[in-house]
N, C-alpha and C positions, 0 to 999 in steps of 0.2 A: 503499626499504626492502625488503630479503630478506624472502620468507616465513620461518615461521619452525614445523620439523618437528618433532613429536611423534609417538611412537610410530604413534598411531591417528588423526591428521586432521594438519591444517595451518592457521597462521594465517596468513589474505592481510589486504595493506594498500590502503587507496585502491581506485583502476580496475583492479587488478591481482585483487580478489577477483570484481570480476564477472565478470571475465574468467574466471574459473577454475569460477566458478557457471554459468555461460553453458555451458562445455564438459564440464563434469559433468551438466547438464541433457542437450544434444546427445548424449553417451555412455549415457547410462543411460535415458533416454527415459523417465520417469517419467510415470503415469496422471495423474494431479491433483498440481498443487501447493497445499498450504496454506498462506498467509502467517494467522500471529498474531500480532496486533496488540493493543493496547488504545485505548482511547481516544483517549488524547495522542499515541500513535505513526500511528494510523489518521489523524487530523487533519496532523501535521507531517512525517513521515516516509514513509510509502507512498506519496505522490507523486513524492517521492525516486528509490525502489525501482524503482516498477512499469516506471518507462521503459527500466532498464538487465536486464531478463529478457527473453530472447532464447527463446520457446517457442512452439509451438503447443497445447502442452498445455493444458489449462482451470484456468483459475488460482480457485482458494475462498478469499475471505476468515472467518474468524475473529475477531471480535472481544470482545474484555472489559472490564472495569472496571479502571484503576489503580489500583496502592497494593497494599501487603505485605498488606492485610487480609484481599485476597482471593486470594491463595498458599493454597489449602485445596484441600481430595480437592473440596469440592461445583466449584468452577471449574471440575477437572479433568473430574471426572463432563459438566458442559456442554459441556465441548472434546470427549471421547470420546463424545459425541451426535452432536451437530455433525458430527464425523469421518464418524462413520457411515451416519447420515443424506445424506450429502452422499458416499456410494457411497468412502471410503479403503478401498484394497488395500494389500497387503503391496511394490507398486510404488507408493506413493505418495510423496513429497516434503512437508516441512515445514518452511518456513522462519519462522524465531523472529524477528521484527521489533519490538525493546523492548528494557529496561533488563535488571537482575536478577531482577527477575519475572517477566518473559515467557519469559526466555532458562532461568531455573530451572523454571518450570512445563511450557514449551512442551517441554524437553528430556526430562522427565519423562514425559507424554503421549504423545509421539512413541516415546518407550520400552518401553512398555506397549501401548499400539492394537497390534493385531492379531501381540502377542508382537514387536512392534516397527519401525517405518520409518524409513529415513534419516531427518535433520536436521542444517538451517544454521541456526547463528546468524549472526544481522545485529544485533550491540548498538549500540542509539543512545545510549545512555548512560554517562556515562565508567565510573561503577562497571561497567557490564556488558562496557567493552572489556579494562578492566583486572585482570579478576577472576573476576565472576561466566559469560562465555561463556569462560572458557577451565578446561580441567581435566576436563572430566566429569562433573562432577558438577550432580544434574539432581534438586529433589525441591520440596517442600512442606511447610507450615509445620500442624504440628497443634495446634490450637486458638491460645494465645500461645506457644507452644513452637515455637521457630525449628529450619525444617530437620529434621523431626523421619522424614520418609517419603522416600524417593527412592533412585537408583540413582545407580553410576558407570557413565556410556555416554557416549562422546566422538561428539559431532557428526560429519557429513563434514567440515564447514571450518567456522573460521568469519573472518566479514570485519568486519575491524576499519576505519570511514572515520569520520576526526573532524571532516569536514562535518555529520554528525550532530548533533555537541556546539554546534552553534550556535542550536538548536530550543533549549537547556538555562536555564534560570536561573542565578545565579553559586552558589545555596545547593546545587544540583545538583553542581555543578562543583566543589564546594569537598569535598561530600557523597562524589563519586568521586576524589577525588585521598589521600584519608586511605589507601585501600587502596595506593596508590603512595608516600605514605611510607613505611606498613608494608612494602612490601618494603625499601626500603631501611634500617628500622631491621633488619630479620633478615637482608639478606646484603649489605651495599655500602653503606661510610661514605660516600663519595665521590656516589652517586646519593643517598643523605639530604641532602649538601650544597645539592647541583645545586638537589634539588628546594625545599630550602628557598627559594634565588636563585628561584626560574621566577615570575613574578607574572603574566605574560599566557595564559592560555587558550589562545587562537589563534592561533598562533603555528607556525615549524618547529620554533622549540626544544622547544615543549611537546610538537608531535607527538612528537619524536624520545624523550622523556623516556616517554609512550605507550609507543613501542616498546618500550624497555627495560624499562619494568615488565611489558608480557609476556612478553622473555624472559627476566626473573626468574622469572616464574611459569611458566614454561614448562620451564625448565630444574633448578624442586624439583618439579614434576609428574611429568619423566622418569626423577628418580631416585629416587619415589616414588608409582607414580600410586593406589596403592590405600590412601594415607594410613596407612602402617603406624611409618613413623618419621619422614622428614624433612620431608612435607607436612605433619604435625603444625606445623612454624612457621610456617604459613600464617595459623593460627588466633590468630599473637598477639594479643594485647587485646581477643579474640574471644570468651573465656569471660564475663568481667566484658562487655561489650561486648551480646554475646546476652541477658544474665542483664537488663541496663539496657532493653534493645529489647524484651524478653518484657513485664517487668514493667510498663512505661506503656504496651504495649500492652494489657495484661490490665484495666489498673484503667481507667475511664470516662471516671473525674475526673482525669487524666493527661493533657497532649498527646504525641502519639505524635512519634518524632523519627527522622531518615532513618536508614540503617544506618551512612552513615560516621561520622555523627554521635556515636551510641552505639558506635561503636568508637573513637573518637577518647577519650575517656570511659575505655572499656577498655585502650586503650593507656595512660595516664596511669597507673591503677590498677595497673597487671601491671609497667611499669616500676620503680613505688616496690616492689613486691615483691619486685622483682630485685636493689634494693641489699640486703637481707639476705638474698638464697634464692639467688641466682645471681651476688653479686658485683660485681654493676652500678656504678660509679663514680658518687658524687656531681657529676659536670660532666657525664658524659653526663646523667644524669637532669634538672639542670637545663637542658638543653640540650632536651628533650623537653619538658619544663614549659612552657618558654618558648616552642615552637613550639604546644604546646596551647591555650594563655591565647592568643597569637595569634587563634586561632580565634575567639575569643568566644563559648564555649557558656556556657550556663547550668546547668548540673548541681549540684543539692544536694541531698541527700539524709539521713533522720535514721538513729540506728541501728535501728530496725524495721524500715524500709525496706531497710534493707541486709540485715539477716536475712532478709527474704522473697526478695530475689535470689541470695540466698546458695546456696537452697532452690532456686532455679531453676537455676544453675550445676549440680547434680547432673544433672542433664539430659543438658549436655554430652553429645556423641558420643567424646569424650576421654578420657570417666570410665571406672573400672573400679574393680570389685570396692566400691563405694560411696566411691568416693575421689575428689576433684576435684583434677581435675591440669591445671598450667598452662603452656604457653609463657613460658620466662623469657630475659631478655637478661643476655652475660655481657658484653656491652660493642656500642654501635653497631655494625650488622655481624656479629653471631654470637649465640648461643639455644643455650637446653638446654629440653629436653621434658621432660612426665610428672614435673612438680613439685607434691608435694603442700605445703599451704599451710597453716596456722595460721588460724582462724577470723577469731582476734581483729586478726589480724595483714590479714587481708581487708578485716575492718569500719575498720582505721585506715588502711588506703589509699583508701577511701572519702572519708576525711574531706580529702584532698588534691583534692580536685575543687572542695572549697568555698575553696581560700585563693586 
């Protein structure tokens, strides 16, 4: 598999990325390297790692807590302790070792310490090879408010290896591959297919399906990397999706549910929207439905409940001028942006989660 160029970094695949870490390190001689880790990744993955870094330099571990909960300024406050205390110059190195947490937090951190140092992502997690480590974009969650702080700053590289994916559980797996539908419902009927066929994980097909969803995402990043129009379809089922993920995490008495999860949720919601806002044909939509119900989530929701996410949807980093606007589909394969929506017409696509 080709690397694959963006403007500002490169995505390596396999042996081919440490190879390229290895001589990035060697060229740039960097003071300390930071690896960030959490938990699950310091336990399953860093033994992975540490063999294939070729340095002399003094390697600092980092480690945190998993889970979205703790994507907040206080983490970051501990990493930029840590950093400090642990002598980071403006030569230092930080490699992101984790999912969408580590790889959003750590990019963030790395961005700010000392007006800013390189960083590598190393995502172990499929949502993090598929998604969250590619693009630039690097921040924090304020309070249940997803994403709410952060910068765009592209990594040096980052290295995509789906030996990683074998540390995962299958609700992981299944958790990271919604974001690779979603590319194929906004640009490539044909990859919606594919993906629908793929049933084994591990696999070269699956690697090679991998690929491709990076460079879908790679290729609406370069012809928008500061999300001004066309990475807006990044965010399909992402408003309802965010709104779903804020909300159980805000309330106690809620079990929290992984990101693709609640995007999978929000795709279903933004589709039925799309047959009357955007056109969307009844066979694609059922065709969506029926890869949703697949999943076997559990989502119900009453209408109070949906008013409070409704409330949360204003949020969005999409909105403007007090208007929630959505990612809609005008058919498999193609989106219109900056759709404003009908309340009631929100609350009744809500109700298609429960049939």
């Amino acid at each position: 598999m080709n690397p694959i160029s963006i403007k500002d970094f490169t995505i390596y695949f396999e042996n081919q990325g440490f190879e390229a870490l290895n001589q990035w390190i060697d060229e740039h001689q960097p003071s300390t390297i930071f690896i960030l880790v959490d938990d699950k990744t310091m336990e399953n993955c860093y033994p992975y790692l540490i063999p294939k870094i070729e340095t002399t330099a003094t390697i600092e571990v980092i480690e945190i807590d998993h889970g979205e909960e703790y994507k907040n300024i206080d983490t970051c406050a501990g990493v930029w302790s840590a950093l400090v205390e642990l002598g980071c110059d403006r030569n230092s190195l930080m490699i992101n070792l984790g999912g969408g947490v580590i790889t959003d937090l750590g990019g963030f951190v790395a961005s700010t310490i000392k007006r800013g140092i390189p960083f590598i992502h190393v995502p172990t997690s499929l949502l993090g090879m598929v998604d969250a480590a590619i693009g630039g974009k690097n921040g924090v969650d304020l309070g249940h408010l997803k994403n709410q702080i952060g910068v765009i700053n592209a990594p040096v590289m980052t290295i995509v290896d789906p030996t990683f994916l074998q540390t995962l559980p299958i609700q992981h797996l299944i958790n990271g591959s919604i974001e690779m539908f979603k590319h194929g419902l906004i640009s490539d009927r044909v990859y919606w297919n594919d993906m629908k066929n793929s049933t084994d994980f591990h696999s070269d097909t699956f690697n090679s399906l991998i690929y491709q969803s990076a460079i879908i995402k790679s290729d609406i990043v370069s012809m928008d990397p500061l999300e001004q129009g066309a990475r807006k379809a990044l965010n399909y089922g992402h408003t309802a999706g965010h709104a779903i993920e804020s909300y159980l995490m805000e309330h106690d008495t809620k079990d929290a549910v992984l990101h693709g999860e609640a995007v999978a949720a929000g795709i279903l919601i933004e589709s039925f929207l799309s047959i009357k806002y955007a056109h969307l044909s009844q066979t694609a939509y059922d065709d969506i439905k029926e890869w949703y119900h697949g999943l076997q989530l559990s989502f119900s929701f009453d209408e109070d409940e949906v008013k409070e996410m409704i409330e949360l949807m204003k949020y969005d980093k999409k909105n403007s001028n007090g208007q929630i606007k959505f990612v809609l589909l005008t058919q498999i394969g193609d989106f219109i942006t900056d759709q404003v929506v009908d309340k009631q017409d929100i609350i009744n696509a809500f109700q298609e989660l429960k049939k």
